[in-house]
LOVOBA-263825 format. One record per residue (C-alpha): x, z, y; residue in one letter. Coordinates in steps of 0.001 Angstrom, whole numbers. Each point is the difference from the previous one (the first is absolute). Layout:
# residues N
((X Z Y) a) ...
***
This chain:
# residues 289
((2962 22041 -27510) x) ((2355 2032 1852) x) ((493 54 3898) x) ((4100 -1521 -1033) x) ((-1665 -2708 -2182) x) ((-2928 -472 2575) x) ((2823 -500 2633) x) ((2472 -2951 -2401) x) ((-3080 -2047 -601) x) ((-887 -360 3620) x) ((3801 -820 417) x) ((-187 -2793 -3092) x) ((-3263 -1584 2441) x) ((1963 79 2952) x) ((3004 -1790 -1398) x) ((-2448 -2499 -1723) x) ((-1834 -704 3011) x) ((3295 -508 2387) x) ((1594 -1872 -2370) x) ((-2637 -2214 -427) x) ((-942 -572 4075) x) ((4027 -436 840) x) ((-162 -3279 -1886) x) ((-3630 -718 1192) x) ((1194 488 3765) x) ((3490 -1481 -469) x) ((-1696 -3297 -1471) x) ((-2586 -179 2916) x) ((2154 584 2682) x) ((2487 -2556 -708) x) ((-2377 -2657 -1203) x) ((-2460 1130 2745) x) ((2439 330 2462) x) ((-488 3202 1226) x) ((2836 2503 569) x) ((-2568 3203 589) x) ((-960 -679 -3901) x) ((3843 -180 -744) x) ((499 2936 1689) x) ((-3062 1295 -1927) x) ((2110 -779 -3483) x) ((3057 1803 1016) x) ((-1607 3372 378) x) ((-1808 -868 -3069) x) ((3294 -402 -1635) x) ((1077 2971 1559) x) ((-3060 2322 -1286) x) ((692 -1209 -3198) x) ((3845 2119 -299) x) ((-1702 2237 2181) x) ((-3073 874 -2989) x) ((3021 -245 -2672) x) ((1717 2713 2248) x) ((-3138 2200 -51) x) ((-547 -769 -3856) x) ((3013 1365 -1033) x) ((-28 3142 2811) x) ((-3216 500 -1635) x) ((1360 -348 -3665) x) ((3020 2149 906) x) ((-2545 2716 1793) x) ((-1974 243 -3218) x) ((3436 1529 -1836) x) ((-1188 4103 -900) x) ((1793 2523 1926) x) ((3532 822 -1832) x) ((2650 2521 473) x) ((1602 -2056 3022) x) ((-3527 -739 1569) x) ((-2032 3192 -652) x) ((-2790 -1579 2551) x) ((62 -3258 -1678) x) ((1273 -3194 1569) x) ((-2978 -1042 2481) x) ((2234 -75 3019) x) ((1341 -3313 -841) x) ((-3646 -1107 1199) x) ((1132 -9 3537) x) ((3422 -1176 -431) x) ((-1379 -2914 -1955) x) ((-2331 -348 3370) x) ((2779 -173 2208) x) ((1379 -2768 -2254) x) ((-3265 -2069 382) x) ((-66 582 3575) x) ((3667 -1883 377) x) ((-1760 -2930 -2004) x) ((-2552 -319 3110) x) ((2334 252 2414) x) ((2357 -2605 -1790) x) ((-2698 -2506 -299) x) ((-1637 380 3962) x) ((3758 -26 1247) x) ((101 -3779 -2225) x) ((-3684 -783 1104) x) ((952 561 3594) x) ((2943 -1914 154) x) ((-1258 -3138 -1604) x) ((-2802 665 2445) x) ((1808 -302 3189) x) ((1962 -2610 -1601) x) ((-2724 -2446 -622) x) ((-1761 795 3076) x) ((2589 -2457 1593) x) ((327 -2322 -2506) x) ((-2498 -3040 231) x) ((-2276 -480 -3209) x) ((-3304 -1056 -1758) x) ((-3541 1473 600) x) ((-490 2262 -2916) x) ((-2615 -1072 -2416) x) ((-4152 797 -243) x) ((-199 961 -3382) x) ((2268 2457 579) x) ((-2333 2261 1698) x) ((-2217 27 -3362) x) ((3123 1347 -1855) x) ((481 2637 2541) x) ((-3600 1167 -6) x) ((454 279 -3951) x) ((3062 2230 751) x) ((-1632 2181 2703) x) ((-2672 1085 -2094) x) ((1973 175 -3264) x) ((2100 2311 1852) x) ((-2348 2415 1382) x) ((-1596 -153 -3795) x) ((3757 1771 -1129) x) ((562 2031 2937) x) ((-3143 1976 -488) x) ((842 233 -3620) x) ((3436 1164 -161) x) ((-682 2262 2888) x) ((-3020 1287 -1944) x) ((2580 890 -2665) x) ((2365 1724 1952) x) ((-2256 1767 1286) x) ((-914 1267 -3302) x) ((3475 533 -1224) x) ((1387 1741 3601) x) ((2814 -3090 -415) x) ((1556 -513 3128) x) ((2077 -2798 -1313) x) ((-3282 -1601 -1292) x) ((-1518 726 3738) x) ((2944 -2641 1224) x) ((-902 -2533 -2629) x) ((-3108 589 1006) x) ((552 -1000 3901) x) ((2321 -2593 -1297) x) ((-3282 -1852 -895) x) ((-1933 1146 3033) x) ((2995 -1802 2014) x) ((92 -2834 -1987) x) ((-3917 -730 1235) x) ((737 962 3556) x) ((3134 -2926 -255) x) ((-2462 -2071 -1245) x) ((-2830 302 2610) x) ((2939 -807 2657) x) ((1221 -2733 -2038) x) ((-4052 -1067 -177) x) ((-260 415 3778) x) ((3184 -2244 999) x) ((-685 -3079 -2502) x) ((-3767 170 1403) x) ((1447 69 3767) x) ((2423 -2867 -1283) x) ((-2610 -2358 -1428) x) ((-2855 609 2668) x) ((2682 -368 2808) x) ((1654 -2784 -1245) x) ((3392 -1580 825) x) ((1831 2564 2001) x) ((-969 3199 -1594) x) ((1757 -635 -3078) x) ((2687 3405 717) x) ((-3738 2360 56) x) ((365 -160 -3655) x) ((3859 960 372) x) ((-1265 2611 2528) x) ((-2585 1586 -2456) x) ((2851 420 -2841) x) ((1874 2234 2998) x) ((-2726 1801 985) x) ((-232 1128 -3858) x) ((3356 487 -91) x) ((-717 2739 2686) x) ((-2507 1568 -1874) x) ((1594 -75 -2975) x) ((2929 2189 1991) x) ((-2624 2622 1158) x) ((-1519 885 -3446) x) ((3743 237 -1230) x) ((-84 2863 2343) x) ((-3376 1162 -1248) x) ((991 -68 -3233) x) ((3002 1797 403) x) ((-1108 3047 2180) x) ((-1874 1544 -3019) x) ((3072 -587 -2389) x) ((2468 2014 2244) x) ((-2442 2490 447) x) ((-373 758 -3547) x) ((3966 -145 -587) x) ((259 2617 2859) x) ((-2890 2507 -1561) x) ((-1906 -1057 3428) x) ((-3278 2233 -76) x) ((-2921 -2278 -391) x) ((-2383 1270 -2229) x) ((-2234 2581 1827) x) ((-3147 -1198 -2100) x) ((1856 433 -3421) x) ((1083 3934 1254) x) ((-3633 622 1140) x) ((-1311 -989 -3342) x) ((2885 2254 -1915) x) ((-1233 3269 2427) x) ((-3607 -721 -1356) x) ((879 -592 -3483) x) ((2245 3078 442) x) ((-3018 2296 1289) x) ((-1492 -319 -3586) x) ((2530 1241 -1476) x) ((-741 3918 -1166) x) ((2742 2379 1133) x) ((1093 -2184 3096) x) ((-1090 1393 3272) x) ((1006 -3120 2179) x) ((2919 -2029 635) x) ((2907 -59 2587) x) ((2707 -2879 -29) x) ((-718 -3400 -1719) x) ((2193 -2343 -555) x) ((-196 -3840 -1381) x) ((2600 -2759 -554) x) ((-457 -3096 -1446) x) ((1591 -1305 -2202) x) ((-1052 -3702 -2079) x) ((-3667 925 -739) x) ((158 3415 -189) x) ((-155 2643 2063) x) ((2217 3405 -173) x) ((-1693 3004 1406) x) ((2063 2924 1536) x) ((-2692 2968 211) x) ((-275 3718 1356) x) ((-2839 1617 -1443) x) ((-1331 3721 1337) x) ((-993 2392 -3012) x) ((-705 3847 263) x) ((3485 1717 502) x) ((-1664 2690 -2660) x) ((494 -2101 -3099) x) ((2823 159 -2327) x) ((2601 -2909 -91) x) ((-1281 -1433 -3483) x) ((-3581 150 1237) x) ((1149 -2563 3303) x) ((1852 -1928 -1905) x) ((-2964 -733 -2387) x) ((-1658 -874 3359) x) ((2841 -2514 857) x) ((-770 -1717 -3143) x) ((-3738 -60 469) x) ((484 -1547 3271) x) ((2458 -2473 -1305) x) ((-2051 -1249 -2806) x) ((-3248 -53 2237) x) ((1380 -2360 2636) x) ((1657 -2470 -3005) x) ((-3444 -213 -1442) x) ((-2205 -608 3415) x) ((3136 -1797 1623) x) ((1531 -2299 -2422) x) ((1836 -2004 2665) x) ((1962 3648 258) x) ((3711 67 -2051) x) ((1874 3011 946) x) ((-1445 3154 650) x) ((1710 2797 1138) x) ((-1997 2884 931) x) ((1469 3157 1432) x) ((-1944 3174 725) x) ((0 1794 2595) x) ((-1730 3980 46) x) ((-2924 694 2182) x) ((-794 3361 741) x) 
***
């Protein structure tokens, strides 16, 4: 399986999996009365466009390099990112609202077998955080990364949704708002790792240098290599799941022109084999006396 068809599957479980907990939550919450487990369902329904976003960023990404695109078309990756991103801000801008709104308003202890459902959800969630992220992780996605926090915010939500019902029902009449308050809190948190999320994204979409391990294991591979004598500038930009290498490699300045560019070629087809998360390679020589 491919690191493109890798990434779609792990979108398919993450669009399964929300759709299935936004009616889950939205059931409980009303029929529970909690509003932290109706918040819950409306960033569930949220990460459900959000994984249809990254499924078709990732479907479009997959398209071969053409004429128009001669490094492919992985940079809709992070656009596609900055797309989910507005879905968690849309949804803790709603969850905050109705929040503060039903802090004032008056209404019913939320109830106990709610807490079961939420446990359910915490540890369901974890369960596809660590697998999508184990994915992306596999496939250098950083759309899938953001689907992949999607879930690891959906379980943090949760736990503060857990916390407020429990303060609720062990505090009694009074304390039904901490249940309110929890779905706030979240909303808060769910407004951070928007920002978290995005950082990466712009970073890639501006070239930002980040990859000091990936140029470290290029020099080595690029040692190996007979004819090169060491390496000067390296270069890496990421685009999708690849990434394109910009390289200055040292060869004797005695050699004829043919003879270094045979070397080029070497190089290039050395660091595709050993690095296959590499796409374009351009390698240009540089004499050494």
């Amino acid at each position: 399986m491919t690191k493109e068809e890798t990434a779609i599957k792990a979108t398919y479980f993450s669009i399964a999996g929300n759709a299935s907990l936004a009616l889950l939550k939205g059931a409980a919450g009303i029929f529970g009365n909690s509003y932290a487990l109706v918040a819950d369902a409306i960033e569930s329904t949220a990460d459900i466009f959000a994984s249809v976003l990254v499924l078709l960023g990732l479907k479009y990404a997959n398209r071969p390099a053409d004429a128009n695109h001669p490094y492919g078309h992985g940079r809709i990756e992070p656009l596609v990112t900055f797309l989910v991103v507005g879905f968690l801000i849309t949804s803790a801008t709603i969850i905050a609202y109705e929040s503060i709104q039903n802090i004032g308003t008056p209404h019913a202890l939320p109830r106990s077998w709610t807490l079961a459902v939420l446990a359910g959800i915490i540890v369901w969630k974890e369960i596809s955080f660590r697998t999508v992220m184990k994915k992306a992780e596999e496939t250098n996605s950083s759309s899938l990364k953001a689907d992949a926090w999607h879930h690891r915010s959906d379980a943090i939500t949760s736990v503060a949704a857990f916390i407020g019902i429990s303060i609720a029902l062990l505090l009694g009449k009074g304390y039904e708002a901490a249940d309110d308050w929890a779905a706030l809190f979240a909303a808060g948190f769910i407004l951070y790792n928007s920002y978290q999320i995005f950082r990466p994204a712009l970073g890639e979409i501006l070239d930002e240098h980040v990859y000091d391990d990936l140029v470290a294991e290029i020099r080595t591979v690029a040692q190996q290599v007979e004819g090169v004598l060491g390496t000067e500038k390296c270069y890496i930009r990421k685009a999708g799941m690849q990434y394109h290498v910009d390289l200055h490699a040292n060869v004797s300045g005695d050699i004829s022109v043919r003879r270094g560019h045979e070397i080029a070629h070497r190089l290039q087809d050395t660091l595709r084999a050993q690095l296959p998360q590499l796409g374009n390679i351009l390698i240009h020589v540089e004499p050494q006396e």
